[in-house]
BAKEVO-210183 format. One record per residue (C-alpha): residue number from 1; residue in one letter; x, y, z. Coordinates in nm, 2 decimals, always signed. Layout:
BEGIN
[rec NUM,a,[X,Y,Z]]
...
END
This chain:
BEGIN
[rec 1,x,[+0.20,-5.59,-7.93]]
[rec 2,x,[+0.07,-5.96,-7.93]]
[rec 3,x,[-0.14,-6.11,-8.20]]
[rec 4,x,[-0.48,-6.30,-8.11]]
[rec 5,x,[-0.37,-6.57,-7.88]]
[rec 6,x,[-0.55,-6.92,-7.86]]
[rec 7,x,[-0.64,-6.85,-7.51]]
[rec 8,x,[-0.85,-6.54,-7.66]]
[rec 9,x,[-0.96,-6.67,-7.98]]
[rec 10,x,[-1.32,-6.74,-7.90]]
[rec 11,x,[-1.35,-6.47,-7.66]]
[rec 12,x,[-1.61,-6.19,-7.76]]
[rec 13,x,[-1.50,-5.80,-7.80]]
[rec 14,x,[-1.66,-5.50,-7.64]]
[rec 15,x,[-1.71,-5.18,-7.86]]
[rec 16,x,[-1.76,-4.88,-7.73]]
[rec 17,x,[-1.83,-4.53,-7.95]]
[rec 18,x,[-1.81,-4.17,-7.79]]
[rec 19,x,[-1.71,-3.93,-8.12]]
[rec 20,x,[-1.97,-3.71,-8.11]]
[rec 21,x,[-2.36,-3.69,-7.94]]
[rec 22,x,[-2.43,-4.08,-7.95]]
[rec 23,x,[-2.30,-4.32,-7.66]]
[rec 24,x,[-2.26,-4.65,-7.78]]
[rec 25,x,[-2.16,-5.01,-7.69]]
[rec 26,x,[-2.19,-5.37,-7.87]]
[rec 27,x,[-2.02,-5.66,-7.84]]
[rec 28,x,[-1.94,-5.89,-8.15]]
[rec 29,x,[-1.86,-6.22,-8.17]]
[rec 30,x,[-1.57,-6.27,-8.42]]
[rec 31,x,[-1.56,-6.19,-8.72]]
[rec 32,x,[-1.91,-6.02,-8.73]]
[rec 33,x,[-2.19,-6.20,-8.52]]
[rec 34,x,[-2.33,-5.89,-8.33]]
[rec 35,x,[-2.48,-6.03,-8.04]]
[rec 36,x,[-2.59,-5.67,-7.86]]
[rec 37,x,[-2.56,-5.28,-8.02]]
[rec 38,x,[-2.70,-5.02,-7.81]]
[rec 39,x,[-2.72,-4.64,-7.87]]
[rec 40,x,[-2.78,-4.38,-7.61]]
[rec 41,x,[-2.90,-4.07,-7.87]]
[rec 42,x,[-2.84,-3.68,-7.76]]
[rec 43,x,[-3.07,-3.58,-7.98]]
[rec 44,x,[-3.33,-3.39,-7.70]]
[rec 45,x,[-2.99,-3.27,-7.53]]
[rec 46,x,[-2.85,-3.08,-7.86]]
[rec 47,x,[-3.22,-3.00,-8.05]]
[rec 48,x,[-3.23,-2.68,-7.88]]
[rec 49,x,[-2.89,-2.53,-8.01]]
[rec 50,x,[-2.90,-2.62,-8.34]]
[rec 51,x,[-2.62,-2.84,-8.33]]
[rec 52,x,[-2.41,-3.10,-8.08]]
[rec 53,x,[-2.26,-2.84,-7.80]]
[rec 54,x,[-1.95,-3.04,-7.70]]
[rec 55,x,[-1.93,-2.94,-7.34]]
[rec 56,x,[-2.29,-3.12,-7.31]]
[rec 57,x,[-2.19,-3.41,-7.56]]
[rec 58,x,[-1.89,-3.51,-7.28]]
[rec 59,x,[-2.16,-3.43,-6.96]]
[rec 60,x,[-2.40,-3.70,-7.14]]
[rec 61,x,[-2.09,-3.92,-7.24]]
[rec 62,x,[-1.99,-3.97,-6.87]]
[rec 63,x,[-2.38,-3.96,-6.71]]
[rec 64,x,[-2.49,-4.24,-6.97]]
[rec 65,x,[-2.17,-4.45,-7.02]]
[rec 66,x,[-2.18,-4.69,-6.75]]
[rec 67,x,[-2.55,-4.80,-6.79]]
[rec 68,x,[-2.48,-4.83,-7.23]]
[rec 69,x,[-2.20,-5.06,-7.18]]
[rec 70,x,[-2.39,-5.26,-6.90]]
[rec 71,x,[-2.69,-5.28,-7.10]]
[rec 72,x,[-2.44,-5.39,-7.39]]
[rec 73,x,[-2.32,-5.70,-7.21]]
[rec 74,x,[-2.67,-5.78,-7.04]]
[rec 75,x,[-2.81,-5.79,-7.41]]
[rec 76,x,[-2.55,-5.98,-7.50]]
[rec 77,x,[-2.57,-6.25,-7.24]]
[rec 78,x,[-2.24,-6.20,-7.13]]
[rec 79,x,[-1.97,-6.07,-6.87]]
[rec 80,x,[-1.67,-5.93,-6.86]]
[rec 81,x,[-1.49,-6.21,-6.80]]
[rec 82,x,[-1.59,-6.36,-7.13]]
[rec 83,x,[-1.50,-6.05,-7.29]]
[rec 84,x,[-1.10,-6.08,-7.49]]
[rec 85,x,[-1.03,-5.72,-7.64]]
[rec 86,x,[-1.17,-5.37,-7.59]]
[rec 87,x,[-1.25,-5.17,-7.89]]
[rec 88,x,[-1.29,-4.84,-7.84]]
[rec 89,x,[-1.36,-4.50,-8.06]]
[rec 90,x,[-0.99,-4.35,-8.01]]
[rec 91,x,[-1.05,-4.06,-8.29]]
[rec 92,x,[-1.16,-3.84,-8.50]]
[rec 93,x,[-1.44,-3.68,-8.33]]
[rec 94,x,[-1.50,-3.45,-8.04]]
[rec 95,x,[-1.19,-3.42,-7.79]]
[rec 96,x,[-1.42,-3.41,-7.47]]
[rec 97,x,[-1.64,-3.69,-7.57]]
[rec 98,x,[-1.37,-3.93,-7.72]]
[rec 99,x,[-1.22,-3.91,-7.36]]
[rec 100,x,[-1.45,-4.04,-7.18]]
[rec 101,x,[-1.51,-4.32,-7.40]]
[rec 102,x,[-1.11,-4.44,-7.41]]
[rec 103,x,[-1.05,-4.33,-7.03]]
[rec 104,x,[-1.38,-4.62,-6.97]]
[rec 105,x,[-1.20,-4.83,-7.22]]
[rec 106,x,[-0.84,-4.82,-7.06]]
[rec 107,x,[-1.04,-4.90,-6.71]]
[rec 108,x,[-1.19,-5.16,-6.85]]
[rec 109,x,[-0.89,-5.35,-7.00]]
[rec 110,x,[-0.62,-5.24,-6.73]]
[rec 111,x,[-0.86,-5.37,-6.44]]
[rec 112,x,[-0.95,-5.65,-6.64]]
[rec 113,x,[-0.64,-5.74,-6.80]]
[rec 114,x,[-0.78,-5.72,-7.14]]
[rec 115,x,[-0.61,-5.65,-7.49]]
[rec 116,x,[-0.73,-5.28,-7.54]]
[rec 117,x,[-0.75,-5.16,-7.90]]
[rec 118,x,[-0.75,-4.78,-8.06]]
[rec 119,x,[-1.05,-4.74,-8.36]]
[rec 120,x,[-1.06,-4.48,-8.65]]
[rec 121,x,[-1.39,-4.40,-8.62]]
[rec 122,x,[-1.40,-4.32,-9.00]]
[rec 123,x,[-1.25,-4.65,-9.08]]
[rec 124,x,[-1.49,-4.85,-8.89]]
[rec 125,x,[-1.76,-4.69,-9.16]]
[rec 126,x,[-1.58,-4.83,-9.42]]
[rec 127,x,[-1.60,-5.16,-9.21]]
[rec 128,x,[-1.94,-5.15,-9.16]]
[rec 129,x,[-2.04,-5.31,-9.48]]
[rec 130,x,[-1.88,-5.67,-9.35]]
[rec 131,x,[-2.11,-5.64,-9.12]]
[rec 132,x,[-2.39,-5.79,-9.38]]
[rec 133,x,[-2.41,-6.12,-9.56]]
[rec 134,x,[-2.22,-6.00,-9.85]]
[rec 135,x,[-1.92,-6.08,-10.01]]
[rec 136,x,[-1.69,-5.80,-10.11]]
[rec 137,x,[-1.43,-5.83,-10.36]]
[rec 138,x,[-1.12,-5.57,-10.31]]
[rec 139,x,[-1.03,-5.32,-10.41]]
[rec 140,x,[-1.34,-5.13,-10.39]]
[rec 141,x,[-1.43,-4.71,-10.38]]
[rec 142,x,[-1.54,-4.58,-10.03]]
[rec 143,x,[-1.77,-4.33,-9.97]]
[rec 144,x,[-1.81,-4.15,-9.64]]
[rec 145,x,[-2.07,-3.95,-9.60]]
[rec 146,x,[-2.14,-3.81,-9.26]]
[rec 147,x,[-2.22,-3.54,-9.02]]
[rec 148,x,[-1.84,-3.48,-8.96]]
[rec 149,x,[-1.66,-3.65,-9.26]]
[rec 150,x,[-1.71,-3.65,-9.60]]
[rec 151,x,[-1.46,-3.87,-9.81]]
[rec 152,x,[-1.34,-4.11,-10.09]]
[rec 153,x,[-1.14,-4.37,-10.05]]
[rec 154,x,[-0.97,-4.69,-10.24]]
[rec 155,x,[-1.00,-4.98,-9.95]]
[rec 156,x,[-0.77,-5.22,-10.10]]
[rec 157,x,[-0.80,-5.46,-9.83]]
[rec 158,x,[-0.97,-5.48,-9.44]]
[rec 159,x,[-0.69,-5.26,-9.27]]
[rec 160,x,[-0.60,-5.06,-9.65]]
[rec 161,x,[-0.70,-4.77,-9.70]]
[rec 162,x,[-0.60,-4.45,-9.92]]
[rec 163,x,[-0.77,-4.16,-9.91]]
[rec 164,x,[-0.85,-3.99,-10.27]]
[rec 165,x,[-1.01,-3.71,-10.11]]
[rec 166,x,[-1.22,-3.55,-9.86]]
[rec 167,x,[-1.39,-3.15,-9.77]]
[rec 168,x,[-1.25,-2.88,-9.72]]
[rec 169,x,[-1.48,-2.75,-9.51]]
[rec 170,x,[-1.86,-2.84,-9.41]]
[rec 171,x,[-1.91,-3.21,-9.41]]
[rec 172,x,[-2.23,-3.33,-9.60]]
[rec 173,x,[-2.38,-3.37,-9.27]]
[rec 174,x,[-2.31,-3.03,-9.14]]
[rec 175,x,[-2.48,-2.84,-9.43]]
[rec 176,x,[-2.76,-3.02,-9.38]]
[rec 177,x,[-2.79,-2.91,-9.04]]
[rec 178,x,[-2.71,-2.53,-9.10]]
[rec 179,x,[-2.94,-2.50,-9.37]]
[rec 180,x,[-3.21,-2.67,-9.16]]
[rec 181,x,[-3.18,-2.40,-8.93]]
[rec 182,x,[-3.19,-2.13,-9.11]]
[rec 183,x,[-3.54,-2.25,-9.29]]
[rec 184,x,[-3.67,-2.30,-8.89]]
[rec 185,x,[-3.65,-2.72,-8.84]]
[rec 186,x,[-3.53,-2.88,-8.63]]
[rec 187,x,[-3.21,-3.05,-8.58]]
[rec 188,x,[-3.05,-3.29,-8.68]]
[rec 189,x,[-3.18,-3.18,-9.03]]
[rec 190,x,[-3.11,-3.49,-9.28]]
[rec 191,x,[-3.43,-3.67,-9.16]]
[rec 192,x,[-3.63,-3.35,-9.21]]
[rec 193,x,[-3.46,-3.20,-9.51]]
[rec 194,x,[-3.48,-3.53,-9.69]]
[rec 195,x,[-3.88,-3.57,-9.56]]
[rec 196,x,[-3.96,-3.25,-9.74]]
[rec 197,x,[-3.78,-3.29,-10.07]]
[rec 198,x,[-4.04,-3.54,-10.12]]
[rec 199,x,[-4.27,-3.30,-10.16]]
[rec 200,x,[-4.06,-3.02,-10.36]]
[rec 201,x,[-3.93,-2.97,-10.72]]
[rec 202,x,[-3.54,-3.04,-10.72]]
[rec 203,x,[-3.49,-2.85,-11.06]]
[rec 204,x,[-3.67,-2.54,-10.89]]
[rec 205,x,[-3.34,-2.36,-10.77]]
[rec 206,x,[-3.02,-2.48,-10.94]]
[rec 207,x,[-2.77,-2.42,-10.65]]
[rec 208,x,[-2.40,-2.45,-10.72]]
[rec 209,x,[-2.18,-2.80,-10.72]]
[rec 210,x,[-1.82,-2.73,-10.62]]
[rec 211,x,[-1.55,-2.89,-10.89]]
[rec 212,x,[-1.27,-2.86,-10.77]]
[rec 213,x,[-0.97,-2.90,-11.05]]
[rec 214,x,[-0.67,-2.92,-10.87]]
[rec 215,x,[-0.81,-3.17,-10.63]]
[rec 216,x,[-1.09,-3.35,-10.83]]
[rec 217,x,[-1.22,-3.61,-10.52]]
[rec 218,x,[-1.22,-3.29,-10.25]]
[rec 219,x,[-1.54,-3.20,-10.17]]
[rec 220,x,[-1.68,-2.83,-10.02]]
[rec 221,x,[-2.00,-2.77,-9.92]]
[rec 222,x,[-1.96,-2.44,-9.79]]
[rec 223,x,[-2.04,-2.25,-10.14]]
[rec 224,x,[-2.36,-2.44,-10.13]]
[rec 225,x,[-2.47,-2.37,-9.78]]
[rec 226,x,[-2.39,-1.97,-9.87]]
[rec 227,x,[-2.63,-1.97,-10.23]]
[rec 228,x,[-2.92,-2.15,-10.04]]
[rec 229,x,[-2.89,-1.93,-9.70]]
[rec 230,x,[-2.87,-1.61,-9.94]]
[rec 231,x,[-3.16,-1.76,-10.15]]
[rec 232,x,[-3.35,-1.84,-9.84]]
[rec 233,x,[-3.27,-1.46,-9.71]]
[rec 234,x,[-3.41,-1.30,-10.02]]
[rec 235,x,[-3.70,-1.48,-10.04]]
[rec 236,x,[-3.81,-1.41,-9.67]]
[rec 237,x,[-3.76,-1.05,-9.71]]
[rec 238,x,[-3.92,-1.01,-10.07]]
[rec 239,x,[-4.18,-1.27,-9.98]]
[rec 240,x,[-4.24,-1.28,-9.61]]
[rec 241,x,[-4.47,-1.63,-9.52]]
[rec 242,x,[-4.43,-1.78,-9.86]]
[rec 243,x,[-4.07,-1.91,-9.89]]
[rec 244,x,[-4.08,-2.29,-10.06]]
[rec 245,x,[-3.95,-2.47,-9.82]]
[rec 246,x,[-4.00,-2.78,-9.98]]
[rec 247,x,[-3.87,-2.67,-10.30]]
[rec 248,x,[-3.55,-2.53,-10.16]]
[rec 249,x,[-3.48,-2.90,-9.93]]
[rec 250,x,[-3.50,-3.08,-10.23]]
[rec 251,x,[-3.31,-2.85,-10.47]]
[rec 252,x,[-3.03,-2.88,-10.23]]
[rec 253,x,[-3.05,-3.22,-10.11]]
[rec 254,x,[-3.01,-3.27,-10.50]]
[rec 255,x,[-2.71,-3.05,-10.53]]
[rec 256,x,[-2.54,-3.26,-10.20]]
[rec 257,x,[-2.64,-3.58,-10.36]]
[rec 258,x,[-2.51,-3.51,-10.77]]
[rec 259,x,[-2.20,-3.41,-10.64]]
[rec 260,x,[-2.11,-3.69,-10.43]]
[rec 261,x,[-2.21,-3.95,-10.67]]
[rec 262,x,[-2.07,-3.78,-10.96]]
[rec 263,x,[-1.73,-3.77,-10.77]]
[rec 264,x,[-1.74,-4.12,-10.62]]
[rec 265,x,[-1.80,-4.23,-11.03]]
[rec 266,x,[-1.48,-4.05,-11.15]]
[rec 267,x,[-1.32,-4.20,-10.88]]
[rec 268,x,[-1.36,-4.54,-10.99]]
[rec 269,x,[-1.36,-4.47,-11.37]]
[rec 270,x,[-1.01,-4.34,-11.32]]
[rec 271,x,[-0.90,-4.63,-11.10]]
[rec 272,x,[-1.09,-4.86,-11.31]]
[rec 273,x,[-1.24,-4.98,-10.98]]
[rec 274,x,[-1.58,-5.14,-11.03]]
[rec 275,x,[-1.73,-5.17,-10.66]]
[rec 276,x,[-1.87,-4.87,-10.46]]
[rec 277,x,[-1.93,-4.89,-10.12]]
[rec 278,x,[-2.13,-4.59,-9.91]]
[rec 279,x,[-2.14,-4.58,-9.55]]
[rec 280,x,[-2.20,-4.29,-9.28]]
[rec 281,x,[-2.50,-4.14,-9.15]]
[rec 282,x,[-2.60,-3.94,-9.46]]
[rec 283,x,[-2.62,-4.27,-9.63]]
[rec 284,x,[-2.96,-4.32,-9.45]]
[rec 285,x,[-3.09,-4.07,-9.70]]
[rec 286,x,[-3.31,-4.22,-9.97]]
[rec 287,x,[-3.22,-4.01,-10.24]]
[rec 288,x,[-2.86,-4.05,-10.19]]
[rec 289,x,[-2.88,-4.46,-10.20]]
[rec 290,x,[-3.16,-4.40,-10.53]]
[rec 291,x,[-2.92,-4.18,-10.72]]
[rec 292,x,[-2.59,-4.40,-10.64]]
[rec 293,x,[-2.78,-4.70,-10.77]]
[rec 294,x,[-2.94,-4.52,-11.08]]
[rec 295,x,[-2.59,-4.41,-11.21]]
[rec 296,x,[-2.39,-4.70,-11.11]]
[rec 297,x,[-2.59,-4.95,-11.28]]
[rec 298,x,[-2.64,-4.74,-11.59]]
[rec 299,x,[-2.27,-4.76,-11.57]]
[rec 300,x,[-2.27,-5.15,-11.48]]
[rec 301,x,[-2.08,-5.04,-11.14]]
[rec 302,x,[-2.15,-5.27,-10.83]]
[rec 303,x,[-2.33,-5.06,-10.53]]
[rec 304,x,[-2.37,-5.20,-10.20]]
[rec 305,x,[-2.49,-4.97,-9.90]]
[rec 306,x,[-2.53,-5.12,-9.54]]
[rec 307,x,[-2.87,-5.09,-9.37]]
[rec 308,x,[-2.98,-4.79,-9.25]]
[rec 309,x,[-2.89,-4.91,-8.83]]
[rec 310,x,[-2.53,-4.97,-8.92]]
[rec 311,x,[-2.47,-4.60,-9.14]]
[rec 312,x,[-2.52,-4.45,-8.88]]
[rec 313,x,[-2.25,-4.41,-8.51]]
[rec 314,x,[-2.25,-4.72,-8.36]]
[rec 315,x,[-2.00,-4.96,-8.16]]
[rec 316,x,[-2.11,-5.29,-8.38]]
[rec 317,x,[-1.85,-5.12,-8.66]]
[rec 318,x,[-1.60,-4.99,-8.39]]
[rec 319,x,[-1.62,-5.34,-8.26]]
[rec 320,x,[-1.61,-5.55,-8.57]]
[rec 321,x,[-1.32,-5.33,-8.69]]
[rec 322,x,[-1.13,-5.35,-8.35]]
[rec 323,x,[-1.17,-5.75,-8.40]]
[rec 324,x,[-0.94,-5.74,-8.75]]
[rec 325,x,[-0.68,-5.49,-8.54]]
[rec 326,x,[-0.65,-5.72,-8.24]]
[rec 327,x,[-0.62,-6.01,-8.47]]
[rec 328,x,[-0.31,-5.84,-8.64]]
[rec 329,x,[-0.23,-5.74,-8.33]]
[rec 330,x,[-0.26,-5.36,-8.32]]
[rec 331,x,[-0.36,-5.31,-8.00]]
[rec 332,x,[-0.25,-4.97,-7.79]]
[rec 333,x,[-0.12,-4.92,-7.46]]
[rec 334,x,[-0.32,-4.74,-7.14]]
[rec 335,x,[-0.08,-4.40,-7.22]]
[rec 336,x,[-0.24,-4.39,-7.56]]
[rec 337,x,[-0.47,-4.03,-7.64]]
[rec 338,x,[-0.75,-3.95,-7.86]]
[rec 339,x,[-0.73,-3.76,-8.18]]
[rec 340,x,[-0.96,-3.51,-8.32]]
[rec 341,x,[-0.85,-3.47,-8.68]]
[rec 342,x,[-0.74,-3.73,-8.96]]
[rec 343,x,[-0.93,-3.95,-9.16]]
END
């Protein structure tokens, strides 16, 4: 596996990002100059189910791929040819969708003769902080918080990572969703469920946080979703038409949001780490980013959080991360497959 070589150094990389129901490319100018970052969102395509369908997550992958890369480059004012390394989305995520978005990356680089690099889609949030105009001391504590992932980490340096801990079972994301279906909105339900906590009382039901002893950094979610679905339940049947929506959204937005900042806290009190980082899609959420910087400055903790655009899937992080792995030259060969697990 070659490093970076001078005939490459000022060439641009091409991300692309197919883990789950967004279709994504950028390319970056090294180390971080984003020069284009397009989305394709399946949001219309999954709405009616609840949930991303995976079968229809791949379908949209390959119908949409071609014209998101294209557009990519075109925004970006260049072409292939100026184009050094390929980063592409090589796990976790959906099997289907990461296929199509590594078997375009592999055609790409063997066709092209282009380095061809393999991203950790849950790295590449914890990347997406160097993104900004900030400067970022290490070691610092991790937080992913997402519609798939959920996790702690110490990054001890731009490719060092150690996970502390991570769910057991429903990501932060995911019980959002499910309890936004059950209370009739639509999907995806962060946006929603964090609109109408707005409007509600968060001390009106005090649902349950999960501490987990034996595993203090874990997270589960799945005791949660159970005591608001059963809450929900009883109210509709005792109280048909007069269930409080509102007040239930933000009693458990503020259930998601206590426990994840009170367990990113320990983690850095018992590592005697003073920086916290928070990335992934549910960082979008306003109470999340209000309560993480409530507690860590009463605490005299540093909190950074990157804009809303780069928390959630996009190629600009699968890109900027795939720049630091071509540079140590971690590339991966056309025979290489995806992964759907590991974080």
């Amino acid at each position: 596996m070659a490093f970076m070589s001078s005939r490459n150094k000022d060439k641009f990389i091409l991300g692309i990002e197919t883990s789950c129901d967004e279709t994504a490319a950028s390319v970056l100018r090294p180390p971080k100059e984003v020069l284009s970052d397009v989305v394709s969102s399946q949001i219309d395509v999954h709405s009616h189910y609840g949930g991303v369908v995976p079968e229809l997550a791949s379908r949209h992958h390959l119908k949409n791929i071609v014209w998101v890369v294209d557009k990519a480059l075109r925004d970006a004012s260049v072409g292939l040819d100026d184009i050094g390394c390929v980063a592409v989305t090589q796990g976790p995520g959906l099997v289907g969708a990461l296929v199509v978005g590594l078997s375009f990356g592999k055609a790409i680089s063997a066709t092209r003769g282009l380095a061809l690099v393999g991203v950790n889609h849950v790295h590449a949030h914890l990347h997406a902080i160097f993104l900004e105009d900030v400067h970022i001391q290490f070691p610092y504590i991790g937080v992913i918080v997402s519609g798939g992932h959920t996790a702690i980490y110490i990054v001890r340096g731009e490719l060092d990572y150690e996970l502390l801990g991570q769910t057991r079972d429903d990501a932060a994301g995911e019980a959002f969703d499910k309890v936004a279906k059950v209370l009739g909105l639509p999907y995806p339900g962060g946006p929603i469920i964090g609109k109408l906590a707005t409007q509600g009382d968060p001390n009106r039901f005090h649902f349950p946080r999960a501490r987990l002893r034996a595993t203090p950094y874990d997270f589960s979610f799945s005791g949660l979703k159970t005591s608001v679905i059963n809450t929900i339940r009883s109210l509709q049947q005792s109280s048909p038409g007069d269930v409080p929506v509102a007040d239930i959204a933000a009693s458990f937005q503020e259930a998601v949001c206590d426990v994840i900042v009170e367990k990113a806290l320990m983690a850095s009190k018992d590592t005697g780490i003073g920086t916290i980082v928070l990335s992934g899609g549910v960082a979008s959420n306003k109470r999340l980013r209000d309560l993480f910087h409530e507690r860590c400055k009463a605490r005299g903790i540093s909190f950074m959080v990157p804009e809303r655009r780069l928390c959630t899937d996009n190629a600009a992080m699968i890109a900027a991360l795939g720049a630091r792995l071509w540079m140590h030259g971690k590339t991966i060969g056309l025979d290489a497959d995806v992964y759907s697990r590991g974080v």
